[in-house]
N, C-alpha and C positions, 0 to 999 in steps of 0.2 A: 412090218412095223409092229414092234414089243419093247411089252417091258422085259428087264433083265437084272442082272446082278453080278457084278466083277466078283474075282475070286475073292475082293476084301468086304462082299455084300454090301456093295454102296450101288442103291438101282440107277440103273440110266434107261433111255430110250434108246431104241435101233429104229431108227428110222429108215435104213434099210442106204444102198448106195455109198455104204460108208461114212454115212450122218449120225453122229450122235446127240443126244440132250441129256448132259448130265449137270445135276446140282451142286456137287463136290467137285473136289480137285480131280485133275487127271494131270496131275506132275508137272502141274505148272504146260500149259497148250503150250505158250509159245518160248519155253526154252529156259536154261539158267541166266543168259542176259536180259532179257527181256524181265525176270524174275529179280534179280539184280539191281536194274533200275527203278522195278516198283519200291523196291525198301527203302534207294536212295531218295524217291520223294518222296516218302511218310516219314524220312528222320529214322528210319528204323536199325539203329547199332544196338550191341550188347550194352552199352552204357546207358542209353535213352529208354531200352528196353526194363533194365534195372530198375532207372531213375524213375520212370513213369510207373512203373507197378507200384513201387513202395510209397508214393503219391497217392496212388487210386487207394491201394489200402487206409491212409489214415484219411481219406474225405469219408470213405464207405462207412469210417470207424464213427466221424463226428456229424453221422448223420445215422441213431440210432431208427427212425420209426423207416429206413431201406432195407430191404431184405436184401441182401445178396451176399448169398455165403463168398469172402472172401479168400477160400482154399480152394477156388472155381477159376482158380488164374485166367483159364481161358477165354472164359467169359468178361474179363478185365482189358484183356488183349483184344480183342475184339473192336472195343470201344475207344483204345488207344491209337490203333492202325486207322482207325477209321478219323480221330483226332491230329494224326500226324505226331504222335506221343506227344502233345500237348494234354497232363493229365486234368487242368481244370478244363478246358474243354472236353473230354472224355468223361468225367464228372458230370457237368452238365447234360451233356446228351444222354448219360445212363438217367439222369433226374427227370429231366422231361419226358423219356420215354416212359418213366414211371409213371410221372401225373396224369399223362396224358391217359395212361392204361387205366388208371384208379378211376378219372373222369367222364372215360367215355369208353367203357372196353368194350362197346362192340364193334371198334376197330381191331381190336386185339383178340384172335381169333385163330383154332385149330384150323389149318385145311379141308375136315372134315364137312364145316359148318357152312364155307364158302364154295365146295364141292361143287353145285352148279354152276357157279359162274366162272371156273376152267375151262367146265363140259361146255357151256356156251361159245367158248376159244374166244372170251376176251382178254386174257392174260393168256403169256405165253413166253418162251423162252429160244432167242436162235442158239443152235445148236453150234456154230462159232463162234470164238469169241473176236471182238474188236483185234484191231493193230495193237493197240495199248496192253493188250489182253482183259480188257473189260466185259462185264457181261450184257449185253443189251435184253431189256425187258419190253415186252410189245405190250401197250394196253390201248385194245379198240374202243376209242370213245367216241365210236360214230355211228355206221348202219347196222355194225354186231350188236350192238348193245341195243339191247329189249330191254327198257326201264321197267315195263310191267311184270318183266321176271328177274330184273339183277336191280338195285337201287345204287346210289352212289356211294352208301355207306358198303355194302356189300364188298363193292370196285375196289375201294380203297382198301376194306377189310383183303380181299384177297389179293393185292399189289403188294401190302406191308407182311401179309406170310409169306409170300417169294422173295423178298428181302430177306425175312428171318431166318428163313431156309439157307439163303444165302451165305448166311454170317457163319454157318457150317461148313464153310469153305475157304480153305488157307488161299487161293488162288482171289475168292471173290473179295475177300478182307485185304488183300494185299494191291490188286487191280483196281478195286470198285464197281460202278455197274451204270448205266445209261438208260433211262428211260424214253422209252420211244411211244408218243401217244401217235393215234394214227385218227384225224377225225374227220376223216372221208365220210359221208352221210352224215355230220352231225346237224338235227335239228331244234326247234323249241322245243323240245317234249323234252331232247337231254338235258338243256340249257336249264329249265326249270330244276332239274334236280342240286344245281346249286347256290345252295344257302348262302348268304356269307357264313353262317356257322360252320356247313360244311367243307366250304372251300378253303375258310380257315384251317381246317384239321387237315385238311391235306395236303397242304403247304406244310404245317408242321412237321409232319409225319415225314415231310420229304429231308427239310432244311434241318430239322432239331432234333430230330430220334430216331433217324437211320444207322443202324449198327454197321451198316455197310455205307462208304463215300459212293454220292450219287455226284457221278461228274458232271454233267450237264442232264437239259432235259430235251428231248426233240417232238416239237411239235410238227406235227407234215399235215398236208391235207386241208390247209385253214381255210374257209370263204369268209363271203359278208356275213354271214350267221355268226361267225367266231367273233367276231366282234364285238356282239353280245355278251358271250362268255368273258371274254377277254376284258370286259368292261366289269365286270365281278370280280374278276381274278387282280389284275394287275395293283389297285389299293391296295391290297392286303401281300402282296408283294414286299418282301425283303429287299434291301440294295443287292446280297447274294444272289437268293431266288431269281434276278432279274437278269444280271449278269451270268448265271447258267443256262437262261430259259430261253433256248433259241427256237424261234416260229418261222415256220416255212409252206409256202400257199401250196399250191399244185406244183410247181416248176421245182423239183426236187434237188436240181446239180448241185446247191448249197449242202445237201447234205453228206455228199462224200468226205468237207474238209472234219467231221464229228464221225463217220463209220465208215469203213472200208466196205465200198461198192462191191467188193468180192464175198462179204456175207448176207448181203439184205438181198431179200427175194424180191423177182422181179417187178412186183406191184410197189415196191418203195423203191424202184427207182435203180435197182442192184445186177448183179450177176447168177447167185447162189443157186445154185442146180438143186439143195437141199431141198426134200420132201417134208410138202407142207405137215406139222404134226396133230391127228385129232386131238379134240377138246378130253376126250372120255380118256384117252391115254395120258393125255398131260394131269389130269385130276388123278389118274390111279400112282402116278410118277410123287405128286404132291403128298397124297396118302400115305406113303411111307414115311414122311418125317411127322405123322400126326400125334403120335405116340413122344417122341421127342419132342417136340414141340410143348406139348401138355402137362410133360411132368419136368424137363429139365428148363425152357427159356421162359413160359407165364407165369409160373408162381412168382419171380422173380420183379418184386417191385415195391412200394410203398404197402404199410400194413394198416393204415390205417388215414380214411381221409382228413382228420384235422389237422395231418402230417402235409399235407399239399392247398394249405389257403391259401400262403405264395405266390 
């Protein structure tokens, strides 16, 4: 089990058996159809494609106090795929991700900075992808999680750089991506860590300023204690958010109709032979985009707060 780098030095994991964990494309996993289809539900033609840029340019234009150099197409595209080239909604979500950063950025964070809390392996990445070709994100919100060494702003901070990371990926922009919380153990001590403040931002974060479409969310593992939680959470719930956010107790069989049973490892209920990946490996995996991350996607956002009272 290593790190590594393709001949085009994009690092991935060998996780050895023929498992990989990669961040970036790998030519599209599951094929030119498959690839195909994702365009056809995000609307994505030459003409949509046209129509939507030259959109996203004149909102970026009549909203001087955002920073976003608009010769950064990519960065545009991004937002677009992730909108379904609906450019006012791409708009929006480029804005809220802004305010949200100007407001509270220490959600918005190098991998550097949230570096333990990988090494702890509560975020984490399978190494294949969904039927859909989606990428599923594991975040342990139960016995892993040591609140007296990861907080919940931490959680979230390092959940939304494996997004960002993400959005580095014509496969992950074009798919989306599945959050899978897993909250086996969870007790009052996590329950506490959230605020309504907090659990608002993480709703946000999920529903309004994900660069990458998060198709659903998968909660597994729930007892009477979730209840709790769930009693925090759900007000502050979107009509969306509610309608993606599917909860499932210990009795897992629900969850194969959202992930193919051939990639979740056997403790969620799965098949996948894939070797389990260290925390210290997946944080050195993250490290790489830390440098990108810092100078090419953070600066990128409102310049100034009397720009975001809105």
């Amino acid at each position: 089990m290593s790190l590594n780098f393709t001949e085009h030095k994009v690092p991935y994991i060998d996780l050895g058996d023929g498992y990989q964990i990669c961040l970036q494309d790998r030519c599209c996993a599951h094929g030119p159809e498959i690839e195909r289809q994702a365009r056809q539900k995000i609307n994505e033609t030459p003409e949509n494609v046209e129509r939507g840029m030259k959109e996203m340019h004149r909102l970026v234009a009549a909203d001087p106090a955002l920073y976003v150099p608009t010769e950064l197409e990519w960065y545009l595209k991004v937002y677009l795929r992730a909108s379904k080239f609906d450019a006012k909604e791409a708009f929006s979500t480029v804005q809220s991700n802004a305010k949200l950063k100007m407001k509270n950025p220490e959600y918005f964070v190098t991998p550097v900075d949230v570096r333990h809390v990988y090494e702890e392996e509560l975020i984490w990445v399978l190494p294949e992808r969904n039927h859909d070709g989606a990428v599923v994100v594991v975040i342990e919100s139960g016995k892993r999680w040591k609140t007296s060494k990861v907080s919940l702003v931490e959680l979230n901070a390092a959940v939304n750089a494996v997004i960002a990371v993400l959005a580095h990926s014509e496969e992950a922009q074009l798919h989306g991506c599945i959050l899978l919380f897993d909250m086996e153990g969870l007790s009052m001590s996590h329950i506490m860590q959230f605020t309504p403040k907090a659990t608002g931002i993480m709703l946000t974060l999920i529903e309004k300023c994900s660069p990458v479409r998060v198709l659903t969310t998968q909660t597994i593992n729930t007892s009477a204690v979730y209840n709790f939680l769930f009693a925090i959470i759900k007000p502050l719930q979107s009509k969306r958010m509610r309608e993606i956010s599917i909860l499932h107790g210990r009795d897992l069989t629900n969850l194969s109709k959202y992930i193919s049973p051939e990639i979740l490892p056997p403790r969620f209920g799965g098949t996948s032979k894939a070797p389990h990946c260290d925390g210290r490996l997946f944080a050195e995996l993250m490290m790489q985009y830390d440098s990108w991350m810092k100078t090419t996607l953070l600066p990128f956002g409102y310049t100034r707060k009397s720009s975001i009272s809105s």
